[in-house]
C-alpha positions as CSV (number, residue, x, y, z in Angstrom):
1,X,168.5,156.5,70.5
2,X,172.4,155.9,71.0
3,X,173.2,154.0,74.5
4,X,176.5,155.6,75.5
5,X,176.8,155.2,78.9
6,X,173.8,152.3,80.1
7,X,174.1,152.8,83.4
8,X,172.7,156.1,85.4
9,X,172.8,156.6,89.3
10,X,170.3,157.9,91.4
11,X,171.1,158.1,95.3
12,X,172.9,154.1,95.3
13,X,170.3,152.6,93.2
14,X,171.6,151.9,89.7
15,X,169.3,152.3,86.1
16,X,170.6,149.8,83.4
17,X,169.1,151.0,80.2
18,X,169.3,148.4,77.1
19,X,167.1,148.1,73.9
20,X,164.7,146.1,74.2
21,X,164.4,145.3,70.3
22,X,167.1,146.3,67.8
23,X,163.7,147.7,65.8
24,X,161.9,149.3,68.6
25,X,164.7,151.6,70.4
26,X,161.7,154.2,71.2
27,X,161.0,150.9,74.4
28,X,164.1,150.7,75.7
29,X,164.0,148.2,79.0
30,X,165.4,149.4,82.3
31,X,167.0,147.1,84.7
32,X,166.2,149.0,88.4
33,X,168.9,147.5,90.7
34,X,168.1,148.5,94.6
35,X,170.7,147.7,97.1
36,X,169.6,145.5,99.5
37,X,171.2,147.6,102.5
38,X,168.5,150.2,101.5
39,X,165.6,147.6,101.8
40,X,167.2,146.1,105.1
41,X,167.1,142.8,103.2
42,X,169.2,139.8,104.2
43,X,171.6,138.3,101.8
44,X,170.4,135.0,102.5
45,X,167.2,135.3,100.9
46,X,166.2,132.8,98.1
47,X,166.1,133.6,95.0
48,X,162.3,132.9,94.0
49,X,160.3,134.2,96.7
50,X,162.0,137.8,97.4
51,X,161.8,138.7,94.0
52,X,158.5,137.5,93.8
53,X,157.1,139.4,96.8
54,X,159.0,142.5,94.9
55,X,157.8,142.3,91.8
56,X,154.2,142.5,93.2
57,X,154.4,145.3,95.4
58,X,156.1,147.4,92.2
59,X,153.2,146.9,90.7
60,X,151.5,149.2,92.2
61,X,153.6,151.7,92.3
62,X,154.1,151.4,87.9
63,X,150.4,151.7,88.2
64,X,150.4,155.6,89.9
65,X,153.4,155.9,87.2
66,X,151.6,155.4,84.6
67,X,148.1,157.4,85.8
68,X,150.4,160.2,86.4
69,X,151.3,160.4,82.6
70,X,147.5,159.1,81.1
71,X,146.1,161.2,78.0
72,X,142.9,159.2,77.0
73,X,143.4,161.3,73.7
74,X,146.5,159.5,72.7
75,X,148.4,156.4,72.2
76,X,151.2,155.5,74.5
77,X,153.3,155.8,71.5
78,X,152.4,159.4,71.2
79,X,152.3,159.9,74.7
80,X,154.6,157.5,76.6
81,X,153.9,154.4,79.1
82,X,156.1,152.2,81.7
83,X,155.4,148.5,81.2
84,X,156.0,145.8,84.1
85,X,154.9,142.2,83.7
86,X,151.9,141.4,86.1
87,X,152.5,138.3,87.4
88,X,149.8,135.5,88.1
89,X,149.1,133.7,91.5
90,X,151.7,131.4,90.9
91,X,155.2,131.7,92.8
92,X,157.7,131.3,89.7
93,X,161.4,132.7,89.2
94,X,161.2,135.6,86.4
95,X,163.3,138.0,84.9
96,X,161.1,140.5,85.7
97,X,162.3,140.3,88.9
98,X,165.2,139.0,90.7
99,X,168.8,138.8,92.8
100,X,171.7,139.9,91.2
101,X,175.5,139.9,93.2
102,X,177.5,143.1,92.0
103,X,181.4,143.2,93.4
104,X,180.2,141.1,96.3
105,X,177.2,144.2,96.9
106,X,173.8,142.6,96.8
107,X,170.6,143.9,94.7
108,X,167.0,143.0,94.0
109,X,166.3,144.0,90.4
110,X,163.3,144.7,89.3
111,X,163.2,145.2,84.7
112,X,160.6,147.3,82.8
113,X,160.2,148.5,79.6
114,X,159.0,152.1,79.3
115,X,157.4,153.5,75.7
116,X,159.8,157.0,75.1
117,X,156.6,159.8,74.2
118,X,157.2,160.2,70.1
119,X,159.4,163.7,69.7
120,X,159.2,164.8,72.8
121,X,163.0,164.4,74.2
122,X,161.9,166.7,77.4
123,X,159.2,164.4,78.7
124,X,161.3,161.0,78.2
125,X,163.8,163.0,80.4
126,X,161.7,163.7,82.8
127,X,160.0,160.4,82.4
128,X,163.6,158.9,83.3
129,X,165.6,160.7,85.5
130,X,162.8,162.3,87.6
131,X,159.5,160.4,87.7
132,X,160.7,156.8,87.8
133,X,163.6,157.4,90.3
134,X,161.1,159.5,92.6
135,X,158.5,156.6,92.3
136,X,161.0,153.9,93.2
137,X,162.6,155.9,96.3
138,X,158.5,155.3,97.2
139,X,159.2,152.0,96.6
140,X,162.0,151.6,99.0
141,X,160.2,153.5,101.4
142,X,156.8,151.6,101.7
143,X,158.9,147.9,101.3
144,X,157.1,145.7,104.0
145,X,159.3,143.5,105.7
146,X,156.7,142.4,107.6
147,X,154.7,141.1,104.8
148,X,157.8,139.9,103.0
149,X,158.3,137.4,106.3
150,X,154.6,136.8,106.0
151,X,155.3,135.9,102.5
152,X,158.5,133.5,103.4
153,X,156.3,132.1,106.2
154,X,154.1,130.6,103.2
155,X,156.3,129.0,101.6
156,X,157.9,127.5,104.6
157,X,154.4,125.7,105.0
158,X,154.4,125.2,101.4
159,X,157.4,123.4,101.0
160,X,156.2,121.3,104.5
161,X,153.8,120.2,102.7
162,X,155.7,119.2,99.7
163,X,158.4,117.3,101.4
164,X,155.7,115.4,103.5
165,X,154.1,114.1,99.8
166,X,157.0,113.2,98.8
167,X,157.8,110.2,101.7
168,X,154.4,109.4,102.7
169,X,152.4,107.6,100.2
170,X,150.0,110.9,99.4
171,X,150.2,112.7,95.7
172,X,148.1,115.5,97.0
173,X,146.6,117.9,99.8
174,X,143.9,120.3,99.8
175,X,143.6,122.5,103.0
176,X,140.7,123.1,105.1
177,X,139.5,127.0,104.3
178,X,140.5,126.9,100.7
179,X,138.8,128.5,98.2
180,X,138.8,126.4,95.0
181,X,136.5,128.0,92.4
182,X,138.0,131.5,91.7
183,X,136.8,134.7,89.9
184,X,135.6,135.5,87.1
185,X,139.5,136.8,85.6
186,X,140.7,134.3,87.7
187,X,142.9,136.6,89.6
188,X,141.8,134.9,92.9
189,X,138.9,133.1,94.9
190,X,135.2,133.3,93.9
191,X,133.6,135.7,96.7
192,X,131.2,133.8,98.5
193,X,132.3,130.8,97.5
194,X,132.1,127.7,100.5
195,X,135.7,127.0,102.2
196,X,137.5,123.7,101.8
197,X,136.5,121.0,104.6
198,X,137.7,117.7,104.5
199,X,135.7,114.6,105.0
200,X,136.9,113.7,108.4
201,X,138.0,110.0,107.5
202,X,140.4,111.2,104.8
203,X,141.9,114.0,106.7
204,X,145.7,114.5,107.5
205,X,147.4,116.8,109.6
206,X,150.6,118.3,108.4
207,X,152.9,120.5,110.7
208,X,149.2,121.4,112.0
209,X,147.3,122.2,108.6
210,X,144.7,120.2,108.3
211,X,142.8,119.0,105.0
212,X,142.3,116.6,102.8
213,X,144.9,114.0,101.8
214,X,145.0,112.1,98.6
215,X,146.9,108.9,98.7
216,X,149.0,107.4,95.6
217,X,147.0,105.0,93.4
218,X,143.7,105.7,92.1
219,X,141.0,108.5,92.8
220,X,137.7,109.0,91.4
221,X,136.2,112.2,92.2
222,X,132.2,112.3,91.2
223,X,129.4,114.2,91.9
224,X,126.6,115.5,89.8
225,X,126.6,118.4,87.5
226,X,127.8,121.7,88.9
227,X,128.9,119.9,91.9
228,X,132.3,121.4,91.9
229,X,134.8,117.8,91.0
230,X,136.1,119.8,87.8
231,X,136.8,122.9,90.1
232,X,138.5,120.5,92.3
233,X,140.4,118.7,89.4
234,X,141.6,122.3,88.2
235,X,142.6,123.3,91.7
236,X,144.9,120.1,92.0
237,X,146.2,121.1,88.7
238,X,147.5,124.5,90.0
239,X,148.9,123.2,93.0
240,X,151.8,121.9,91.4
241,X,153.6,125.6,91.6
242,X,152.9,127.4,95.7
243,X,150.5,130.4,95.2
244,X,150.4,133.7,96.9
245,X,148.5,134.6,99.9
246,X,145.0,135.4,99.1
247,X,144.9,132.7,96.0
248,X,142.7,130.7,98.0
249,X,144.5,127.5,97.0
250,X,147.8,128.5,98.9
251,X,147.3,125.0,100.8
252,X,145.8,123.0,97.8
253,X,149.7,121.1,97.1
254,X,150.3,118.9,94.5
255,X,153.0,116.3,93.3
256,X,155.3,118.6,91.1
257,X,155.5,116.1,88.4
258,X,151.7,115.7,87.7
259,X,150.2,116.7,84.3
260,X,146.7,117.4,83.2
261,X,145.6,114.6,80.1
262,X,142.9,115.1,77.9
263,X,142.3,113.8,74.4
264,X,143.9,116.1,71.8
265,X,142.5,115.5,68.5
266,X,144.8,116.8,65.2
267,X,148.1,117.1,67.3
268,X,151.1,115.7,65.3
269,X,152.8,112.4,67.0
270,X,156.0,111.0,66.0
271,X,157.1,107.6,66.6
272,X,156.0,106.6,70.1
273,X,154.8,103.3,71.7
274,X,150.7,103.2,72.1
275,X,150.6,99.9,72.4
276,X,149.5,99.8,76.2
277,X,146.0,101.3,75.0
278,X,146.0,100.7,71.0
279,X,146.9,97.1,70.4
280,X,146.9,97.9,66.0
281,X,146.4,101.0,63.8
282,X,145.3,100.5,60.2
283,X,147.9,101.1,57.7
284,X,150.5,101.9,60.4
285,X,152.5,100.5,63.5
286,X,150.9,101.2,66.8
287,X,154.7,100.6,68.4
288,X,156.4,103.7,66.5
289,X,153.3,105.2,65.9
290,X,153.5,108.4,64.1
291,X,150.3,111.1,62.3
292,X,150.1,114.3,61.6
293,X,146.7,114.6,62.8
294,X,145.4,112.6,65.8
295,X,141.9,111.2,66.9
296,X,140.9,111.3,70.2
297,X,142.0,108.0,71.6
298,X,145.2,107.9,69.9
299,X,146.1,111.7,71.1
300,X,145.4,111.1,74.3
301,X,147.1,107.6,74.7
302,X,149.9,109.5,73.1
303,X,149.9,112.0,76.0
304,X,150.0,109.5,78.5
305,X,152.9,107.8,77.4
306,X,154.8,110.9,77.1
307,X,154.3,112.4,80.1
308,X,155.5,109.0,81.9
309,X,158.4,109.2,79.4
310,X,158.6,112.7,81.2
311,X,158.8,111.0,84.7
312,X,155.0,112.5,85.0
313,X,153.5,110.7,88.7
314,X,150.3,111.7,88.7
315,X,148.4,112.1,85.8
316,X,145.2,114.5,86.3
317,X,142.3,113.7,83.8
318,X,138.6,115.0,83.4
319,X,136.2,112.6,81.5
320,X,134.8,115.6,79.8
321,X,137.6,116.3,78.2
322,X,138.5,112.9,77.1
323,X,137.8,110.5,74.4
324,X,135.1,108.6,75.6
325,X,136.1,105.3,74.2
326,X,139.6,106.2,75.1
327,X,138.3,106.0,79.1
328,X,135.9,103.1,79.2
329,X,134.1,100.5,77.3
330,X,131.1,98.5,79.4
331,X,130.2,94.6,79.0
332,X,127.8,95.4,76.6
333,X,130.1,96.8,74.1
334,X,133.0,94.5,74.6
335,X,130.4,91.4,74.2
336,X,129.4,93.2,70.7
337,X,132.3,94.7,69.6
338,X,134.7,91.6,68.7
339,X,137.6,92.9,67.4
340,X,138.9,95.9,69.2
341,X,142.0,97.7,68.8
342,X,141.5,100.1,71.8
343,X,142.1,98.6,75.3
344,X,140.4,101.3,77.3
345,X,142.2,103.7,80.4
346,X,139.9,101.2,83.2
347,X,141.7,98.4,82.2
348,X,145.4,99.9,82.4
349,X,144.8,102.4,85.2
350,X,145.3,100.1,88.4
351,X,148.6,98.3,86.2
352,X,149.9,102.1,85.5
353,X,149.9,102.5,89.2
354,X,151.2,99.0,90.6
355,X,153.8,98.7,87.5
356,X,155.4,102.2,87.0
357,X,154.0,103.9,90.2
358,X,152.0,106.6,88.3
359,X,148.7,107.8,90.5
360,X,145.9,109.0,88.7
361,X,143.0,111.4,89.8
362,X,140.0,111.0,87.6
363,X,137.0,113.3,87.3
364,X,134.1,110.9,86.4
365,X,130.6,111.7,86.4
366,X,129.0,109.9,83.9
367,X,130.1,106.1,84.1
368,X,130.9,103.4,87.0
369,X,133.4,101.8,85.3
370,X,136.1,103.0,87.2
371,X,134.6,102.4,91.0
372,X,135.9,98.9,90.8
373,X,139.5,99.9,90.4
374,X,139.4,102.8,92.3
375,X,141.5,103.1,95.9
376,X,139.4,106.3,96.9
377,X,136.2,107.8,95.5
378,X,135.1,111.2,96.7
379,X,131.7,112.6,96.0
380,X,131.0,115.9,95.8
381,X,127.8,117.0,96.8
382,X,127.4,121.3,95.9
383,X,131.5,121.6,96.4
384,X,130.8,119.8,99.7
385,X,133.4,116.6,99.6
386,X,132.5,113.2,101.2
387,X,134.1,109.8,100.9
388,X,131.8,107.0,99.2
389,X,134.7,104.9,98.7
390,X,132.8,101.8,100.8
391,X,129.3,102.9,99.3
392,X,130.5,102.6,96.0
393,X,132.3,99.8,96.5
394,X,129.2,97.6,97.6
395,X,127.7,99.0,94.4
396,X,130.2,97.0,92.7
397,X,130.2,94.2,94.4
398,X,127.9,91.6,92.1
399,X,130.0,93.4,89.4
400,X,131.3,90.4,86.6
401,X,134.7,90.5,87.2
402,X,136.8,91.8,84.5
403,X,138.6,89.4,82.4
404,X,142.8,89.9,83.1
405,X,144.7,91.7,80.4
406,X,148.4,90.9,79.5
407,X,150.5,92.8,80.8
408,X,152.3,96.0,78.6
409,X,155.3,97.5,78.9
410,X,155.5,101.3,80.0
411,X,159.5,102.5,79.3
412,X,160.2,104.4,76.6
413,X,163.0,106.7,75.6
414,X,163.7,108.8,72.4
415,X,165.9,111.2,70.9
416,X,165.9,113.3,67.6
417,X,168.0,113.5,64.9
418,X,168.9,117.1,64.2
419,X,168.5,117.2,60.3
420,X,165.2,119.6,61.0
421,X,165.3,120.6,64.0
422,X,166.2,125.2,63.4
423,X,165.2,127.9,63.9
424,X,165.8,128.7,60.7
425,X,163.2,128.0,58.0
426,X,164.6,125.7,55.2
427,X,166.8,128.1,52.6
428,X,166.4,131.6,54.6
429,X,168.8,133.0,56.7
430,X,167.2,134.6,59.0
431,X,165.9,133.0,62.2
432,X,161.7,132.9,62.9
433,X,160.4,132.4,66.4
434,X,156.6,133.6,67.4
435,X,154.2,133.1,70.0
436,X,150.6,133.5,69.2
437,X,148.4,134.6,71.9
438,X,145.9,132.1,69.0
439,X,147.3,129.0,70.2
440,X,150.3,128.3,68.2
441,X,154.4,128.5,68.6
442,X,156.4,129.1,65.0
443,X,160.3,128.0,65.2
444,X,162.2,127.8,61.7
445,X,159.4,126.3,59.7
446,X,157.5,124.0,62.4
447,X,154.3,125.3,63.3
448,X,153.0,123.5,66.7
449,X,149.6,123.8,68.6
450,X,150.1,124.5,72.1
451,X,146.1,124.7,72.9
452,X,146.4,121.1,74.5
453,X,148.8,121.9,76.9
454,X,146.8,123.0,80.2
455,X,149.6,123.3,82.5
456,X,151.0,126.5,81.2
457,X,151.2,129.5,83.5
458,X,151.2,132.5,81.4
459,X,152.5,134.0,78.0
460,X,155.7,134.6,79.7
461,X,156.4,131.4,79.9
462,X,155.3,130.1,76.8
463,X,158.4,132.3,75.4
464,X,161.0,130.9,77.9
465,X,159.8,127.2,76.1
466,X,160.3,129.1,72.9
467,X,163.4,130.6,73.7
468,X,165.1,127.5,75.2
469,X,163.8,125.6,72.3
470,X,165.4,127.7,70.0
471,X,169.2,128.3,71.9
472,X,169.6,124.1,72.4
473,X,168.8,124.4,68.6
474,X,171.3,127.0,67.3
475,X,173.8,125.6,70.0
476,X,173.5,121.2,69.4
477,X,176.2,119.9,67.6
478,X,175.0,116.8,67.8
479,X,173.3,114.6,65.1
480,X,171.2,113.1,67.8
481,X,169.6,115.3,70.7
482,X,168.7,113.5,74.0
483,X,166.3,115.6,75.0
484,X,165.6,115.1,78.8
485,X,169.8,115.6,79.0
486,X,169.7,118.5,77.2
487,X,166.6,120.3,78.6
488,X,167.4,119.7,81.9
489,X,170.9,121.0,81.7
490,X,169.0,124.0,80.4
491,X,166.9,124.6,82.9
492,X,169.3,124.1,85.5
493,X,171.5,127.2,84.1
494,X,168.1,129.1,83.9
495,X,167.9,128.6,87.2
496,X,171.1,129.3,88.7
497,X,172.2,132.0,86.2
498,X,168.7,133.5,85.5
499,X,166.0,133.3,83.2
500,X,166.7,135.6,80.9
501,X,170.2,133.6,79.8
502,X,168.1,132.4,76.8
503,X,166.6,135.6,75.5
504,X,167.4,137.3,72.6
505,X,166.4,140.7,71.2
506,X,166.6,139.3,67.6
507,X,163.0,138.9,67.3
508,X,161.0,142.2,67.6
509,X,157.4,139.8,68.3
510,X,158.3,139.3,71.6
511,X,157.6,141.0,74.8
512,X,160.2,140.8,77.1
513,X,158.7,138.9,80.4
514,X,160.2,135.4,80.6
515,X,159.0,132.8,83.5
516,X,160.7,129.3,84.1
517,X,158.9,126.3,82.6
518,X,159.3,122.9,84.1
519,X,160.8,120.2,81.9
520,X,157.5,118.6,81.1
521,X,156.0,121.7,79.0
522,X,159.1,122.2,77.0
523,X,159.3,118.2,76.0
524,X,155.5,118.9,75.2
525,X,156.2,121.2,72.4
526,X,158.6,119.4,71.3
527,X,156.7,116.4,71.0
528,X,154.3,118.1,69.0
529,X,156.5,119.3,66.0
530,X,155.4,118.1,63.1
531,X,159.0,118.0,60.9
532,X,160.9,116.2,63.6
533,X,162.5,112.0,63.3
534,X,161.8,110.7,66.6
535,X,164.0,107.6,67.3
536,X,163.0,105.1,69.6
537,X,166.3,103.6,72.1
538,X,166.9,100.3,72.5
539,X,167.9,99.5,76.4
540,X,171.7,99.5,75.7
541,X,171.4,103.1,73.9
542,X,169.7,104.9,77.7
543,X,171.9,107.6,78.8
């Protein structure tokens, strides 16, 4: 297929037409670009939430596209398919969707790729030029403003919510009537499941939502088996991106900066600080520590110290996926065990807080080693919350008090040097970038495990990280990267200029959905290549 002319009209709307892949012209991609005069859209909408609310509704309508064509008998190669990227719950700027200024003339863009039926010219025409423009002028005709202002109305609350965390000593807020467990595909809330109430002495009341209000510092949520804390854990965990009506955790809102930690065992760490938890390693320095293969405790004391590196605020953690003698060690043990290296999370938890102002929300069920130095302890009782914060103090009361610990300190700051840091594997000249849907990302000749990193949306955005990765690769200069600089800068054009600045259609592996990470995924994977010199800053170095 030869692109001569990229651009067809149909009515006003406009039909960019690209290859997706230089190897696969037969799924060319198809920029849609609908004036917003004919949606009676404003041009002062945002550029996340419109696009958003678009991209779901043209869902649907790809759906009747592609029921239209269906032949059970043969393969979407042999018989042709249009592809759109279904999005999750999660409100997130995407190329899939977005706003794009043309000589001054405003558009909402919606991209697809569409799978040309093998030899059969006629039906990719009429695939083309008749069914896809008729289905979008459907489009444009069913657009709901009304839900869209619905949709804007959200958010408003949304980012209420958010600005109110930010200045008033709270890390998180879970609304009354939310549904935290969800469905089996986890497409939304479980049906039947019991609605969100607050306990009525930790309730707030925001803008007039009420819930349940999480203050900075430490909270233990508890409860018994199949009580519902690791639903709630996981629900706080999604709350750091707003979610579409219906989610059932549209009002569960939490501090953007917070990341989920759990022991990692085998991930590759480069010369980082785990001092504050692992006072000596044998046969190597516990201040630049560095393995190709992590235990438990050192992975996930690792993870903690990078994701405050990060500027990480709240740090989400569920005992049961933790190293246990990473989390706690009880009198007994410390009176038998004389000489040990690990000084566990209880006795660094209240210090992380008070020292570098990082909150934590721990999912505990099987120890009371953290009541003592716990601000607020909620119990849930068959997903019914209730604050035991007194009770459980009083339990703790004829505790022996813990013998004080010196002081550590928390700042650290690297950069890399760039002598292996490509996309290009050592002696070839040819670039290699994959995604596995197995749990792995391949750039040059690092291979990284991504299974640890839980706060990950979607595929999609998996290959933005990949693809950012890769362009501050091929573009440094530099000997020495400073990463948060760098990335940041990255994102920031991502944001302003669109996501899909950083895609290329070198690599055929690749779908072509993109959705924009936050800072603290990206410096995860690159934390977790394994050919990479990591070099600690001294203060005077800090940019």
């Amino acid at each position: 297929m030869i692109y001569e002319d990229p651009i067809y009209w149909n009515n006003d709307v406009a039909y960019y037409i690209e290859p997706t892949h230089k190897l696969t012209l037969d799924k060319p991609c198809i920029t849609i670009k609908i004036p917003f005069d004919r949606l009676c859209l404003d041009e002062q909408m945002g550029q996340v939430v419109l696009p958003d609310f678009a991209l779901r509704e043209w869902v649907d309508h790809m759906e009747v596209l592609n029921k239209s064509i269906y032949n059970r008998s043969r393969t979407d190669k042999e018989n042709g398919a249009f592809y759109c990227f279904h999005p999750t719950n999660a409100v997130l700027q995407r190329n899939a969707s977005y706003v794009e200024v043309i000589s001054e003339k405003w558009y909402i863009c919606l991209m697809i790729t569409v799978q040309l039926p093998f030899k059969n010219n006629n039906k990719a025409m009429r695939m083309l030029c008749k069914m896809l423009p008729k289905e979008v002028e459907k489009f444009i005709a069913k657009f709901d403003l009304n839900k869209l202002k619905a949709a804007y109305e959200l958010v408003k609350n949304q980012t209420m919510i958010r600005e109110w965390l930010k200045s008033s000593g709270y890390c998180a807020f879970i609304g009354n009537g939310s549904i935290l467990p969800k469905n089996k595909d986890n497409s939304g809330p479980l049906e039947g499941a019991l609605p969100f109430t607050s306990p009525e002495d930790v309730e707030v009341e925001i803008g007039g939502l009420r819930g349940m209000g999480i203050k900075q510092g430490v909270t233990v949520i508890t409860g018994g088996g199949y009580s519902g804390k690791s639903t709630m854990l996981d629900a706080l965990d999604s709350g750091i991106y707003n979610h579409i009506m219906g989610d059932g955790r549209e009002f569960v809102i939490t501090d953007q900066s917070a990341m989920e930690i759990a022991a990692e065992e085998g991930r590759s760490i480069k010369n980082i600080n785990i001092t504050p938890f692992i006072k000596w390693v044998p046969n190597s320095s516990a201040e630049q520590f560095s393995t190709d293969f992590a235990s438990g405790s050192t992975s996930q004391a690792a993870n903690i110290m990078e994701a405050i590196n990060f500027g990480c605020k709240l740090l989400l953690i569920d005992e049961d996926r933790s190293a246990t003698n990473f989390m706690i060690q009880d009198s007994k043990m410390r009176s038998l065990i004389k000489h040990e290296p690990i000084t566990p999370f209880t006795e660094r938890v209240r210090e992380l807080y008070e020292a570098v102002g990082v909150s934590s929300v721990l999912v505990i069920g099987g120890s009371g080693e953290f009541l003592s130095v716990a601000d607020q302890i909620i119990l849930m009782d068959n997903f019914v919350p209730k604050n035991v914060t007194q009770e459980a103090k009083d339990l703790c009361k004829h505790d022996k008090p813990r013998e004080p610990i010196a002081h550590t300190k928390w700042e650290i700051d690297r950069n890399i040097t760039t002598d292996h840091f490509s996309s290009y594997p050592q002696g070839s000249g040819t670039e290699k970038l994959i995604v596995s849907p197995m749990g792995y990302m391949v750039i040059g000749d690092e291979q990284i495990d991504i299974r640890g990193l839980y706060n990950i949306t979607s595929h999609a955005q998996l290959a933005a990280i990949a693809f950012l990765i890769r362009k501050i690769a091929i573009s440094n200069q530099d000997h020495h990267i400073f990463l948060h600089e760098k990335i940041k800068k990255a994102l920031e054009d991502m944001e302003r200029e669109g996501v899909d600045r950083v895609f290329s259609s070198f690599f055929p592996g690749f779908e072509r959905w993109l959705e924009l990470p936050r800072i603290n995924e990206v410096l995860s994977v690159i934390n977790r290549m394994k050919q990479l010199d990591f070099i600690q800053l001294e203060p005077s170095e800090h940019r």
